[in-house]
Steps between C-alpha positions, in 0.01 A plus 500: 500500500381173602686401836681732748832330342419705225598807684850699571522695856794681682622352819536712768902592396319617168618239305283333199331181615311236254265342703505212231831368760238394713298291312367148612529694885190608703472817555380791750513832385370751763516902499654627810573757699770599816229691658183337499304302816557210224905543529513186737395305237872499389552286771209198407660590111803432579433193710294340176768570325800296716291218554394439143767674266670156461188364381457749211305797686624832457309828676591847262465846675420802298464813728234755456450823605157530369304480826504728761875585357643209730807406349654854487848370479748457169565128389827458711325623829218275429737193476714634845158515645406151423804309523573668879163497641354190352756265363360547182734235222219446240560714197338900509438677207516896398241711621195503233172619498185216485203705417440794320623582088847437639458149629779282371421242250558178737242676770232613233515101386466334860178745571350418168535130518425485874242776588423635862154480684193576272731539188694770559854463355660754745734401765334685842839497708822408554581145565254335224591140412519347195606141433623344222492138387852338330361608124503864593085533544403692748235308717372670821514848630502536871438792716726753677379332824539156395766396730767300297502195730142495384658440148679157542203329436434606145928515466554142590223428223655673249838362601338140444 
């Protein structure tokens, strides 16, 4: 696999999704989690996304429940939660893991071609950031505590 296009995931109904629909979009593919002291994040997500969806940016959420069990909750609960308590429109994913022997393909790609602090491949939390440039490379990782305003930046970059 070269580019995160060259991956399939379920969306959050469980339905097959090529990633390769997306291609020549930005993207931001975060981990997250309903239960987290990262969960308002949804909101600053969700905001990138509206303002710059029209200009090819898309934001992808894939819930985890592999720290501190935080996303408890079955795919439709997770999308209820979302959708009623922050708005949540851009697209949300089934519930994977991101570390471990069971990390899914896309998520074992994205921490080998954009490594955390000192090396380390493994995603520390819920809430990790990773953006994507229009050819499907990933090109920064950004921390759970990286607010996503502090994003736009590098976005509007990309987004050229």
């Amino acid at each position: 696999m070269s580019t995160v296009y060259d991956f399939q995931v379920k969306d959050i109904k469980g339905q097959s999704f090529d990633l390769k629909s997306l291609q020549g979009k930005t993207l931001l593919i975060v981990n997250t989690a309903s239960h987290c002291g990262f969960t308002p994040q949804y909101k600053g997500l969700e905001e990138l996304y509206l303002k710059y969806k029209d200009k090819g940016f898309m934001v992808l959420g894939f819930p985890c429940n592999q720290f501190g069990k935080q996303e408890p909750g079955n795919e439709s609960e997770i999308a209820s939660f979302c959708e009623m308590n922050y708005g949540v429109t851009f697209p949300l994913f089934a519930k994977i893991n991101v570390n471990g022997s069971e990390a899914h393909p896309l998520y074992q790609f994205l921490k080998e071609a954009n490594p955390g602090i000192l090396g380390t491949e493994a995603i520390k939390w819920n809430f990790t950031k990773f953006l994507v440039d229009k050819t499907g490379n990933p090109v920064k990782r950004f921390a759970p505590n990286d607010e996503p305003k502090s994003l736009e930046g590098k976005i509007l970059e990309l987004l050229g």
